[in-house]
C-alpha atoms as a printed R data frame, in Angstrom:
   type eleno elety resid chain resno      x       y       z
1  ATOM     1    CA   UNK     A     1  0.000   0.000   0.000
2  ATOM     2    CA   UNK     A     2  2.698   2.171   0.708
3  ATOM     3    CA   UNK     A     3  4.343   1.952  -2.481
4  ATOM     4    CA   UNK     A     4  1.548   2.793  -4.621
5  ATOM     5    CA   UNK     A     5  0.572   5.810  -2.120
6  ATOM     6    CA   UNK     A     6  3.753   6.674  -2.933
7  ATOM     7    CA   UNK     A     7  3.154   6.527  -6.916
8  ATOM     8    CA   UNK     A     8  4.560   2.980  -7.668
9  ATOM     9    CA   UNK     A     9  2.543   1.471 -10.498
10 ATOM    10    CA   UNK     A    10  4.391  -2.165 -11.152
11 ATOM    11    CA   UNK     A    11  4.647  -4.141  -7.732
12 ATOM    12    CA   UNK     A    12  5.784  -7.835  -8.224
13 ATOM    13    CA   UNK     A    13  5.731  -9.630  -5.182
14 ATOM    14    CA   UNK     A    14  8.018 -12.414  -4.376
15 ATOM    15    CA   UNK     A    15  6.455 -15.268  -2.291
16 ATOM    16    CA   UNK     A    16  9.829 -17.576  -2.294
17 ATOM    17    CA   UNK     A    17  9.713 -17.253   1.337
18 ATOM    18    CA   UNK     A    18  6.062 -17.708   1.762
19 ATOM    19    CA   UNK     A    19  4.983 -20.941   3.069
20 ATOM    20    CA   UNK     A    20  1.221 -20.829   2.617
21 ATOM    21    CA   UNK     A    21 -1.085 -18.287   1.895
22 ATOM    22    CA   UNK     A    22 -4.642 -17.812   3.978
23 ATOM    23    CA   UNK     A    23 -7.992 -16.113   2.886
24 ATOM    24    CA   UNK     A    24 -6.491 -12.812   4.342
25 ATOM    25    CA   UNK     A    25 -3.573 -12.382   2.442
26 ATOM    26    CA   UNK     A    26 -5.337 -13.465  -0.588
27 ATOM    27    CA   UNK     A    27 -8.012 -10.461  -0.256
28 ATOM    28    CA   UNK     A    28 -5.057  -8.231   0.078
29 ATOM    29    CA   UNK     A    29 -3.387  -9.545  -3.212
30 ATOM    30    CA   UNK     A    30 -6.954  -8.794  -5.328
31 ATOM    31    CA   UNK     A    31 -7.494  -5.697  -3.456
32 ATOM    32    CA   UNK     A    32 -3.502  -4.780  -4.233
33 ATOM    33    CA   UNK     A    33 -4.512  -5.764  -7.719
34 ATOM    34    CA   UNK     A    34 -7.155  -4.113  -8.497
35 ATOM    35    CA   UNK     A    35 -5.965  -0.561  -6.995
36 ATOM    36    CA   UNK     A    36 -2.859  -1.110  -9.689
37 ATOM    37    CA   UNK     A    37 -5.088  -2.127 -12.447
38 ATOM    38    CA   UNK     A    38 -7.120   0.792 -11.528
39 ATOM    39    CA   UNK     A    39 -4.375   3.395 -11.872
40 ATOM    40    CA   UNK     A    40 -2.973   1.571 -14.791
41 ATOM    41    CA   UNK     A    41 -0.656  -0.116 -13.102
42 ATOM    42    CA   UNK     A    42  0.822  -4.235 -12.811
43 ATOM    43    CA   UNK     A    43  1.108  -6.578 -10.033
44 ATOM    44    CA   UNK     A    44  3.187  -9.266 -10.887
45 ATOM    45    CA   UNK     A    45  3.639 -12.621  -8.222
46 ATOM    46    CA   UNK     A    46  6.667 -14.339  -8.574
47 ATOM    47    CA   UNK     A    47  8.482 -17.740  -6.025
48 ATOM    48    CA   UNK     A    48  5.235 -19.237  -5.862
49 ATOM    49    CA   UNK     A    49  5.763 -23.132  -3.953
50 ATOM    50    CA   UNK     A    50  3.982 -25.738  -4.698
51 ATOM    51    CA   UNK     A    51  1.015 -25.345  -1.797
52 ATOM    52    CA   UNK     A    52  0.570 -21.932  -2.374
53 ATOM    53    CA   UNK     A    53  0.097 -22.645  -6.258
54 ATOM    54    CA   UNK     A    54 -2.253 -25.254  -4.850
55 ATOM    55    CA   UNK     A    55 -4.361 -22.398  -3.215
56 ATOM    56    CA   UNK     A    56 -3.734 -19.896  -6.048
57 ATOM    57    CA   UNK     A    57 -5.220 -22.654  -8.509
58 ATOM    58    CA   UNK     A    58 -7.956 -23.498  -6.375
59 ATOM    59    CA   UNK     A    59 -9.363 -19.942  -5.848
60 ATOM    60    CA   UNK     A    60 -9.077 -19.224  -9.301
61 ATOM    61    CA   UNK     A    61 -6.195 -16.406  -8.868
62 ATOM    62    CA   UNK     A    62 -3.584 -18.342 -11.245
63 ATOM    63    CA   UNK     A    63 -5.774 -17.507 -14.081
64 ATOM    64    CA   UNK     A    64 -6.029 -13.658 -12.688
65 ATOM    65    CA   UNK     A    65 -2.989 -12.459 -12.017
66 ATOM    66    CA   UNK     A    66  0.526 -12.562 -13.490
67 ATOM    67    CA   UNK     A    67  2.424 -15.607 -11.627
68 ATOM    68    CA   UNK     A    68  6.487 -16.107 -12.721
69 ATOM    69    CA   UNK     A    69  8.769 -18.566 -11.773
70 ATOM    70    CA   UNK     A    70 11.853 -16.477 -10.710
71 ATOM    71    CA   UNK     A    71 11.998 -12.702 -10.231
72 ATOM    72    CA   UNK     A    72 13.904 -12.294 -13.436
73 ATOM    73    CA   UNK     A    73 11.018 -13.380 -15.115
74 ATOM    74    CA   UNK     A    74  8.599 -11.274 -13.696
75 ATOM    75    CA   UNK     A    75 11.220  -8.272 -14.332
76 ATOM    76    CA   UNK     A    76 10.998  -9.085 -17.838
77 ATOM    77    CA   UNK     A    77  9.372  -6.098 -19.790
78 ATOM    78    CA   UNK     A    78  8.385  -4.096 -17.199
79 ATOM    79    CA   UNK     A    79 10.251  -0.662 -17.310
């Protein structure tokens, strides 16, 4: 939140030190989301593990938001 206040408008957030993911932090992803797309902006997930793909898949988010591999790939063509 902090860095869009402050004007950012491509976040990628890097969950390779995320272990799971509850129903919390997923409203704050969407609602992160949505503010970016709102103001033009990307959100881009990157590090996912296998349980938190698991919950991503099941919820329907891997097929709404931008989910890399690595970091370098979810640097890739943003400026």
């Amino acid at each position: 939140t902090t860095l869009i206040n402050d004007g950012a408008k491509q976040v990628i957030l890097d969950f390779s030190e995320v272990a799971f993911v509850a129903s919390t932090g997923l409203r704050m992803i969407l609602k992160t989301a949505q503010r970016l797309k709102d103001e033009s902006g990307i959100l881009r997930i990157c590090g996912v593990n296998d349980t938190v793909t698991e919950v991503f898949k099941m919820t329907g988010f891997d097929t709404i938001l931008a989910i890399f591999d690595t970091r370098e790939e979810a640097l890739d063509g943003l400026s």
